[in-house]
mmCIF file of the N, C-alpha and C atoms, coordinates in Angstrom:
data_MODEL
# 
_entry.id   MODEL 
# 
loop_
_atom_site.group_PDB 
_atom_site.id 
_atom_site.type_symbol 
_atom_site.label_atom_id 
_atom_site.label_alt_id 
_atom_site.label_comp_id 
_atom_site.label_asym_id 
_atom_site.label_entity_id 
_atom_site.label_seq_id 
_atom_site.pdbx_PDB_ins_code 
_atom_site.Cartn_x 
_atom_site.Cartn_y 
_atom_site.Cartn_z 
_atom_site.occupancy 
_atom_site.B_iso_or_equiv 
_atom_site.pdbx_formal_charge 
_atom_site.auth_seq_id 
_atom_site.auth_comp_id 
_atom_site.auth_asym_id 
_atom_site.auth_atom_id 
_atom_site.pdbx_PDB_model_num 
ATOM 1   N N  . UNK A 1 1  ? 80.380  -9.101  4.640   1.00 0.00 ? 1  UNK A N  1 
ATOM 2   C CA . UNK A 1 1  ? 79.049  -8.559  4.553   1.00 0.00 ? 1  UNK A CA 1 
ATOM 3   C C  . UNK A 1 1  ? 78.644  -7.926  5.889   1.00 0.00 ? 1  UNK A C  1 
ATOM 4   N N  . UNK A 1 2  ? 78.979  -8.642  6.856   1.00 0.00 ? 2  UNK A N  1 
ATOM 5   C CA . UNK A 1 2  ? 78.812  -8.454  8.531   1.00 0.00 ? 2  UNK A CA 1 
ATOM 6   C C  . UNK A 1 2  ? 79.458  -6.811  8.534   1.00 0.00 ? 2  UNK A C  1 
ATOM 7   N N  . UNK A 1 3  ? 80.541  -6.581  8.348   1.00 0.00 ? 3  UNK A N  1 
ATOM 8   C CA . UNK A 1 3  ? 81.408  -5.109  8.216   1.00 0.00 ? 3  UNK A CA 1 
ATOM 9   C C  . UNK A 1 3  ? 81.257  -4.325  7.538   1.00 0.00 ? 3  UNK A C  1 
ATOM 10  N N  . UNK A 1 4  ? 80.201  -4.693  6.039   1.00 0.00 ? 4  UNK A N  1 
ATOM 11  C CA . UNK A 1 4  ? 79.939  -3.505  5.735   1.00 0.00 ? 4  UNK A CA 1 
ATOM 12  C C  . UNK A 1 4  ? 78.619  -2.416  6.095   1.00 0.00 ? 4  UNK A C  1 
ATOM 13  N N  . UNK A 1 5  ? 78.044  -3.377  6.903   1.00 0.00 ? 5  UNK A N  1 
ATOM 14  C CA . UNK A 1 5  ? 77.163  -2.760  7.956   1.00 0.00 ? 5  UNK A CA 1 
ATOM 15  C C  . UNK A 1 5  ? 77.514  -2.341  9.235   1.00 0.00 ? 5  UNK A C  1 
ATOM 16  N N  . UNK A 1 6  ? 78.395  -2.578  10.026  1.00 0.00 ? 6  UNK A N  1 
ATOM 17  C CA . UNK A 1 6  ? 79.162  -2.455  10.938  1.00 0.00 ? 6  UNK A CA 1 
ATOM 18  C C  . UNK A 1 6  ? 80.149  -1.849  11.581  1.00 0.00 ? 6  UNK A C  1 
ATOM 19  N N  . UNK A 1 7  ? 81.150  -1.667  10.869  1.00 0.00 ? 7  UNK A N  1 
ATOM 20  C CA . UNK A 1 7  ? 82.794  -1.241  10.762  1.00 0.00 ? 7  UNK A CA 1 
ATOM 21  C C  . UNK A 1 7  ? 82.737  0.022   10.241  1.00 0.00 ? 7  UNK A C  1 
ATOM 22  N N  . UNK A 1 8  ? 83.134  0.840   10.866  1.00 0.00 ? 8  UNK A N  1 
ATOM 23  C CA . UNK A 1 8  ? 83.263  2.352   9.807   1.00 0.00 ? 8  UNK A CA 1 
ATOM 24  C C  . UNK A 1 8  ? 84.235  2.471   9.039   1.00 0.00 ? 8  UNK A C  1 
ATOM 25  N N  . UNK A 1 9  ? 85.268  1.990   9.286   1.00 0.00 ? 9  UNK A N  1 
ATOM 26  C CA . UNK A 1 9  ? 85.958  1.746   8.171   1.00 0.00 ? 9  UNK A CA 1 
ATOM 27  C C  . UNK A 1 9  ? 85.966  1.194   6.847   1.00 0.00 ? 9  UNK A C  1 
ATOM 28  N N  . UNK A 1 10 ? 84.968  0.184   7.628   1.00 0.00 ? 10 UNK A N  1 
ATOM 29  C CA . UNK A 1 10 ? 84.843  -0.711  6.116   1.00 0.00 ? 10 UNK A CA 1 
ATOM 30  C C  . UNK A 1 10 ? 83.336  0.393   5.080   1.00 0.00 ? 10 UNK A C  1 
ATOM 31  N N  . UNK A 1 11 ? 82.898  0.527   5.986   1.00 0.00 ? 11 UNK A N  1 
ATOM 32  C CA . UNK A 1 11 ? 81.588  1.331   5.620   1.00 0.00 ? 11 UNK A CA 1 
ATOM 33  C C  . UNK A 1 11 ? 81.873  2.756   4.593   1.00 0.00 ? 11 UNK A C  1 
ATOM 34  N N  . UNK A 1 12 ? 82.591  3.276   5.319   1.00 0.00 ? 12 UNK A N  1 
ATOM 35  C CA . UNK A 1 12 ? 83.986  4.609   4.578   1.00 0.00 ? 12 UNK A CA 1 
ATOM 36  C C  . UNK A 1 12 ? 84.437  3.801   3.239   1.00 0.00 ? 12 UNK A C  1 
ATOM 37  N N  . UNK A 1 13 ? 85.290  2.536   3.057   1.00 0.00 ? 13 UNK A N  1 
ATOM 38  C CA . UNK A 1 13 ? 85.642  1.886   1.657   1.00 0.00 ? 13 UNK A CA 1 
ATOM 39  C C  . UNK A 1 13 ? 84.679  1.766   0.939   1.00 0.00 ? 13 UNK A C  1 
ATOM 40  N N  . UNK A 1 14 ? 83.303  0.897   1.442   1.00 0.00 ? 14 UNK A N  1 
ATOM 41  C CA . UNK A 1 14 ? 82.594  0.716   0.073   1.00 0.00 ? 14 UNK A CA 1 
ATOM 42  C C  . UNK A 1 14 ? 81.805  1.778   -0.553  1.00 0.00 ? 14 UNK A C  1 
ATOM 43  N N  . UNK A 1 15 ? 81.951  3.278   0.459   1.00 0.00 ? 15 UNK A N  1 
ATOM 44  C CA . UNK A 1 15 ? 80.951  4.127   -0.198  1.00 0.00 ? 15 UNK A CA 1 
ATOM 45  C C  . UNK A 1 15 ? 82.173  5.064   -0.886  1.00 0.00 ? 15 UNK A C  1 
ATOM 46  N N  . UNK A 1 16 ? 83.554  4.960   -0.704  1.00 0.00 ? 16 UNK A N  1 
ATOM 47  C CA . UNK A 1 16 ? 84.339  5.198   -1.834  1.00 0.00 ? 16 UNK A CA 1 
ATOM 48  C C  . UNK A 1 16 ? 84.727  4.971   -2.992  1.00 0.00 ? 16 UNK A C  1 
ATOM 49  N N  . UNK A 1 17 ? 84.646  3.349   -2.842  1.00 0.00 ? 17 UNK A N  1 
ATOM 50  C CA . UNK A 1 17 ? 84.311  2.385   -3.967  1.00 0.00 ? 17 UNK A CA 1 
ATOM 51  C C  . UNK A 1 17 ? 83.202  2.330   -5.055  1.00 0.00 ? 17 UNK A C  1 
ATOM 52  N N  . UNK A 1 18 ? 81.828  2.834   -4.491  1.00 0.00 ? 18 UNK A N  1 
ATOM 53  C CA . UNK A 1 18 ? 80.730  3.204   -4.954  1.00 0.00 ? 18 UNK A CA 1 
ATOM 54  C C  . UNK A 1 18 ? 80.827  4.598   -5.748  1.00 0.00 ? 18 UNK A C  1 
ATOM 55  N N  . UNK A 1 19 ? 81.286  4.907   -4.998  1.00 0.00 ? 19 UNK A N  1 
ATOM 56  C CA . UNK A 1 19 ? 81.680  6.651   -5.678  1.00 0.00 ? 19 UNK A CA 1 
ATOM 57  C C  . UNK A 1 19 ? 82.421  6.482   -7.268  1.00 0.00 ? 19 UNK A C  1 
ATOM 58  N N  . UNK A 1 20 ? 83.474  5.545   -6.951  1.00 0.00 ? 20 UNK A N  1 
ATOM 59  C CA . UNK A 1 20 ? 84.343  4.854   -8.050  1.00 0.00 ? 20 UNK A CA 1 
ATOM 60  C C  . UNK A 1 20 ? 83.717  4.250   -9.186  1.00 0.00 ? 20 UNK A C  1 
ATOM 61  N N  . UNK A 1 21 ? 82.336  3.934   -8.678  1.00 0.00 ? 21 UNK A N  1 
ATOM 62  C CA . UNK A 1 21 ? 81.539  3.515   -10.121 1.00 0.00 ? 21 UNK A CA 1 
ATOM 63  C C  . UNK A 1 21 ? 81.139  1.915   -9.831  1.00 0.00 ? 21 UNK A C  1 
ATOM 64  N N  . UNK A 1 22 ? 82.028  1.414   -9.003  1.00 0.00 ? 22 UNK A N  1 
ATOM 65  C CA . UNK A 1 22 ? 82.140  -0.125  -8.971  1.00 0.00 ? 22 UNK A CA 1 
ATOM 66  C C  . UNK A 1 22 ? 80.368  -0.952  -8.091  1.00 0.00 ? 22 UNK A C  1 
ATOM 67  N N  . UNK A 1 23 ? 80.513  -1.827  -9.136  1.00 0.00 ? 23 UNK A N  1 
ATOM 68  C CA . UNK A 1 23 ? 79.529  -2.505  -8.537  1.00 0.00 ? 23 UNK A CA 1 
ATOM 69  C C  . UNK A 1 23 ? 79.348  -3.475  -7.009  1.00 0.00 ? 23 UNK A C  1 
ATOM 70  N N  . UNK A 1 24 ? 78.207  -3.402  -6.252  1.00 0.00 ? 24 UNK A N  1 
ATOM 71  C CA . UNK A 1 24 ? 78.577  -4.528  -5.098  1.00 0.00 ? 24 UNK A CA 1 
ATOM 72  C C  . UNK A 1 24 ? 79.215  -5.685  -5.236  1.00 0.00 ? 24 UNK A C  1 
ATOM 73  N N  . UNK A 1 25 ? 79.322  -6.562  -6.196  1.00 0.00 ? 25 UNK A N  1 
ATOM 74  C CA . UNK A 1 25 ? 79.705  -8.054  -6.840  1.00 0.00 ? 25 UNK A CA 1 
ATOM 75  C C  . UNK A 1 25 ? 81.490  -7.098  -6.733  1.00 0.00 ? 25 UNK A C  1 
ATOM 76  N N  . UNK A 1 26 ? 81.648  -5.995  -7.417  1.00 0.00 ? 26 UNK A N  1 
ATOM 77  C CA . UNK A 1 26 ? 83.508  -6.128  -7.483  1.00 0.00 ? 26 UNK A CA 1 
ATOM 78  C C  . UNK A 1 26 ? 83.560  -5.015  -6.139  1.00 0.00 ? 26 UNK A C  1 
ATOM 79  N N  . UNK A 1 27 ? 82.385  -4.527  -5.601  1.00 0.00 ? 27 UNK A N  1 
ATOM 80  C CA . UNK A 1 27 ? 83.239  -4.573  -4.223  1.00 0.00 ? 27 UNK A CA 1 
ATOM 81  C C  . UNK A 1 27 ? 83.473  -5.463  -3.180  1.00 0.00 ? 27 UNK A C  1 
ATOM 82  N N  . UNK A 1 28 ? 82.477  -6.696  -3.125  1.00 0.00 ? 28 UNK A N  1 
ATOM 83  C CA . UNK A 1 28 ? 82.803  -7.294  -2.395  1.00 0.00 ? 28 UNK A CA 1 
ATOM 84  C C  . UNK A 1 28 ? 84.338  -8.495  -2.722  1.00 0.00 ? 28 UNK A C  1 
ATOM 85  N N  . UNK A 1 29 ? 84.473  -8.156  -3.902  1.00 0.00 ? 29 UNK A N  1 
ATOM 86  C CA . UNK A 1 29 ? 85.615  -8.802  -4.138  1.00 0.00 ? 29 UNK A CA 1 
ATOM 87  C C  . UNK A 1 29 ? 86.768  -8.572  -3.658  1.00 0.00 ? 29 UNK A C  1 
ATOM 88  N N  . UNK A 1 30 ? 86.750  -6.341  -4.068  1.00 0.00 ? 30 UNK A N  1 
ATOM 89  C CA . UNK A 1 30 ? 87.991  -5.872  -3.017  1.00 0.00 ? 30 UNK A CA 1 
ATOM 90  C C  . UNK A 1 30 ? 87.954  -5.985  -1.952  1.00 0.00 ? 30 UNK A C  1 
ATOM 91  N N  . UNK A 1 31 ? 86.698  -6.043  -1.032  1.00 0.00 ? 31 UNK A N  1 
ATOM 92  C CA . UNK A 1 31 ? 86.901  -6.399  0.020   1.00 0.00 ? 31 UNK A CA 1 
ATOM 93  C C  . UNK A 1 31 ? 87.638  -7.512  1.000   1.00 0.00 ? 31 UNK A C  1 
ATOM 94  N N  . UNK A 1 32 ? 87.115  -8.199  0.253   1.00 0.00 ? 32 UNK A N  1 
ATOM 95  C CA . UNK A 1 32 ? 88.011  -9.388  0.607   1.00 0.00 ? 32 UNK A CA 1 
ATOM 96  C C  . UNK A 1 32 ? 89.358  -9.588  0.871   1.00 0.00 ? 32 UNK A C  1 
ATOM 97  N N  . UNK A 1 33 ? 89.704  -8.886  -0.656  1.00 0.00 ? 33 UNK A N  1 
ATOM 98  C CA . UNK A 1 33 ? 91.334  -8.528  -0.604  1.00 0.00 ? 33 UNK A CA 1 
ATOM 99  C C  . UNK A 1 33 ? 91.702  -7.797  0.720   1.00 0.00 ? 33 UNK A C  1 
ATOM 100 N N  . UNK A 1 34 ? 90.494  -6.465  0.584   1.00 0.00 ? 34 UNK A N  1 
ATOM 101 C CA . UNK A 1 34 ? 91.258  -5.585  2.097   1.00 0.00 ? 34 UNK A CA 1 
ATOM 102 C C  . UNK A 1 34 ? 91.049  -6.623  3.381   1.00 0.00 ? 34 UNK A C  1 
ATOM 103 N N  . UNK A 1 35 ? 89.913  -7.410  3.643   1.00 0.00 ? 35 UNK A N  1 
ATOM 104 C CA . UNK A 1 35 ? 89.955  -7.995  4.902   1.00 0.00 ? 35 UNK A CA 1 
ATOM 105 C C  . UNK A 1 35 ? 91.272  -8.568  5.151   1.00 0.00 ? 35 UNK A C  1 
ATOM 106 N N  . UNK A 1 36 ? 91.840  -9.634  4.028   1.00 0.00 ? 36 UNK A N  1 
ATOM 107 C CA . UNK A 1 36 ? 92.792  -10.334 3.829   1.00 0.00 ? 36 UNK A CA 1 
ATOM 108 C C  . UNK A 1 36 ? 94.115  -10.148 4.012   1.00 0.00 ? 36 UNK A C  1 
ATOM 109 N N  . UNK A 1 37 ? 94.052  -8.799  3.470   1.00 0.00 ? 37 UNK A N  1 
ATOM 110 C CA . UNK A 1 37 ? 95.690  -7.936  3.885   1.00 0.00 ? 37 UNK A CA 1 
ATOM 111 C C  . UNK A 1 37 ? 95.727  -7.442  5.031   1.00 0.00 ? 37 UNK A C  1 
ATOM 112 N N  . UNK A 1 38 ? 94.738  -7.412  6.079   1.00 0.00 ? 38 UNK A N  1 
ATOM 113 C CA . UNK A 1 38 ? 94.484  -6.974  7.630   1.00 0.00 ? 38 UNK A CA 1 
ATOM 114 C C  . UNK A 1 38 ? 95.099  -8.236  8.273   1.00 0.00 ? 38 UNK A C  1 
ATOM 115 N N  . UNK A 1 39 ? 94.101  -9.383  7.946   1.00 0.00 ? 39 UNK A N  1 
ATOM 116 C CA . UNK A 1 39 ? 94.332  -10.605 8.618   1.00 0.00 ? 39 UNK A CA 1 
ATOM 117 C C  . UNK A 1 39 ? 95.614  -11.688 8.700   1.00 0.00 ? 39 UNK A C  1 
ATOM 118 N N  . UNK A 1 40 ? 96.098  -11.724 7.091   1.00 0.00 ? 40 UNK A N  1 
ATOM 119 C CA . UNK A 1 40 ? 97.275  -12.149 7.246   1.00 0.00 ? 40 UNK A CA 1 
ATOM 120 C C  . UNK A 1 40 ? 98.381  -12.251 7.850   1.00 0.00 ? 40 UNK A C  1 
ATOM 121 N N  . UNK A 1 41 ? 98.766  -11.390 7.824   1.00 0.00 ? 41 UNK A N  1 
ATOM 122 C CA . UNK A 1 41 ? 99.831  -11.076 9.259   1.00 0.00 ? 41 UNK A CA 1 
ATOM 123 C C  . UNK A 1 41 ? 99.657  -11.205 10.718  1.00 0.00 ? 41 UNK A C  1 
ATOM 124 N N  . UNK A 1 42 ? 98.594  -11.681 10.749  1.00 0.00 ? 42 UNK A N  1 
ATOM 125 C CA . UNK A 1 42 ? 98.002  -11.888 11.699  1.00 0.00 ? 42 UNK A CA 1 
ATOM 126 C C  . UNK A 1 42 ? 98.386  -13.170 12.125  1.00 0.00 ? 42 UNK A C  1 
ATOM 127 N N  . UNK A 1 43 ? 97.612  -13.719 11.245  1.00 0.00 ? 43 UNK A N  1 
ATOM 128 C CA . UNK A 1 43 ? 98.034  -15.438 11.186  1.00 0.00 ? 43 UNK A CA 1 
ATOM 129 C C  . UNK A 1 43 ? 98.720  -15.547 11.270  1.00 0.00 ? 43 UNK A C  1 
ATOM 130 N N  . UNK A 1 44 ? 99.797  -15.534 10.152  1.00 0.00 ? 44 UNK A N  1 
ATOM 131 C CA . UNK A 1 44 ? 101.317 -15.608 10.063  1.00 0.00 ? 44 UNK A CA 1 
ATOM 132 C C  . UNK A 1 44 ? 102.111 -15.411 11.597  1.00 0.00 ? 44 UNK A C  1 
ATOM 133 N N  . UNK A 1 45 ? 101.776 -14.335 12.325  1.00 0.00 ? 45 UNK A N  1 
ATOM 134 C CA . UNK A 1 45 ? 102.667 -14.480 13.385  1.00 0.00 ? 45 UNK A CA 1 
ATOM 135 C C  . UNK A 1 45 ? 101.958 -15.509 14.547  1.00 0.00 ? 45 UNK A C  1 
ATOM 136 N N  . UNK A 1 46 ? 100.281 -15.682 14.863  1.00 0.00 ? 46 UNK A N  1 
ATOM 137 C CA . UNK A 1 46 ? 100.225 -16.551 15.572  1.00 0.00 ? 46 UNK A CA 1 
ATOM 138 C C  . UNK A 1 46 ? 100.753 -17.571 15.247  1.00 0.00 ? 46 UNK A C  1 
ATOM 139 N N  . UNK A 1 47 ? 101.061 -18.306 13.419  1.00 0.00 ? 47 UNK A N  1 
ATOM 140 C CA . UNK A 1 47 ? 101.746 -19.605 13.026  1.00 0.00 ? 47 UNK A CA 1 
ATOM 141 C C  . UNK A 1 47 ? 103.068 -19.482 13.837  1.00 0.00 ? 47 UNK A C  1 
ATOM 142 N N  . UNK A 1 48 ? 103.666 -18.921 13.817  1.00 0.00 ? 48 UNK A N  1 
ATOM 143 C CA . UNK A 1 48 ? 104.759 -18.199 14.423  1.00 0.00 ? 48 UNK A CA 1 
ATOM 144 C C  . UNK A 1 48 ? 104.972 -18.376 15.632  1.00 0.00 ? 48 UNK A C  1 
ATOM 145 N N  . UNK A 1 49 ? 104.335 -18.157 16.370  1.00 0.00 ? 49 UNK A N  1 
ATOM 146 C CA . UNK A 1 49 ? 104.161 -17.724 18.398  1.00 0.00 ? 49 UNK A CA 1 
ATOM 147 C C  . UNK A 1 49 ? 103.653 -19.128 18.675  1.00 0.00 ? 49 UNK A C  1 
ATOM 148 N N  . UNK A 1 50 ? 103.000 -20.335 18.070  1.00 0.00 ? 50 UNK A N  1 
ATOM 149 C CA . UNK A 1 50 ? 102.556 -21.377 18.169  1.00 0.00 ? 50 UNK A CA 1 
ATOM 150 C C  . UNK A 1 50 ? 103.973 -22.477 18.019  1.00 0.00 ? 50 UNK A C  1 
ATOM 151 N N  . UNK A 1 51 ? 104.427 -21.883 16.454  1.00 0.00 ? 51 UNK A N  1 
ATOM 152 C CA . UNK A 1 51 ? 105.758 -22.989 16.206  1.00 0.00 ? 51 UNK A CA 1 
ATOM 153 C C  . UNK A 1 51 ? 106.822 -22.991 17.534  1.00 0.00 ? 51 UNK A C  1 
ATOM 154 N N  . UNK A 1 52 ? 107.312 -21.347 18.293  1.00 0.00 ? 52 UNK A N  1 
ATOM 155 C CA . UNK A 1 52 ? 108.245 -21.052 19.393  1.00 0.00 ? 52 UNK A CA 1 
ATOM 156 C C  . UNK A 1 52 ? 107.486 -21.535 20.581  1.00 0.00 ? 52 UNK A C  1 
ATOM 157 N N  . UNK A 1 53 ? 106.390 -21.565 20.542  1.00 0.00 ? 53 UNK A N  1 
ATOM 158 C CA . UNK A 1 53 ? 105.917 -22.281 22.158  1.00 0.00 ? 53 UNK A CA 1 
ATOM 159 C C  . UNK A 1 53 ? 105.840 -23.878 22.443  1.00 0.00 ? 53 UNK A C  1 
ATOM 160 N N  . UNK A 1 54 ? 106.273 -24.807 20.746  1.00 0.00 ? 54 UNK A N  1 
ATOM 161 C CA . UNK A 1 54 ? 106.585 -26.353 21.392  1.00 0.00 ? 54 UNK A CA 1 
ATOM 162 C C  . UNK A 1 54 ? 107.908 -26.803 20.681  1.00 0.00 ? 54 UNK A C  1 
# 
């Protein structure tokens, strides 16, 4: 919610999404997804850089 006021990127998705017809309730759903596919890999390698440092 914080990013779609914020982030131009994210701001750029939901007014594409909107364009798309979709309601706030199923955009904030894709959103999620997109935050999620940013962040993951993310994690994953700090899990990663944490397991090689003990």
């Amino acid at each position: 919610m914080v990013r779609m006021r914020s982030d131009a990127r994210t701001r750029e998705y939901v007014s594409t999404r909107t364009g798309e017809g979709l309601s706030k309730k199923e955009i904030h759903r894709c959103l999620k997804r997109y935050i999620v596919r940013e962040l993951y890999p993310l994690i994953l390698f700090d899990l990663a850089d944490s397991a090689r440092a003990t």
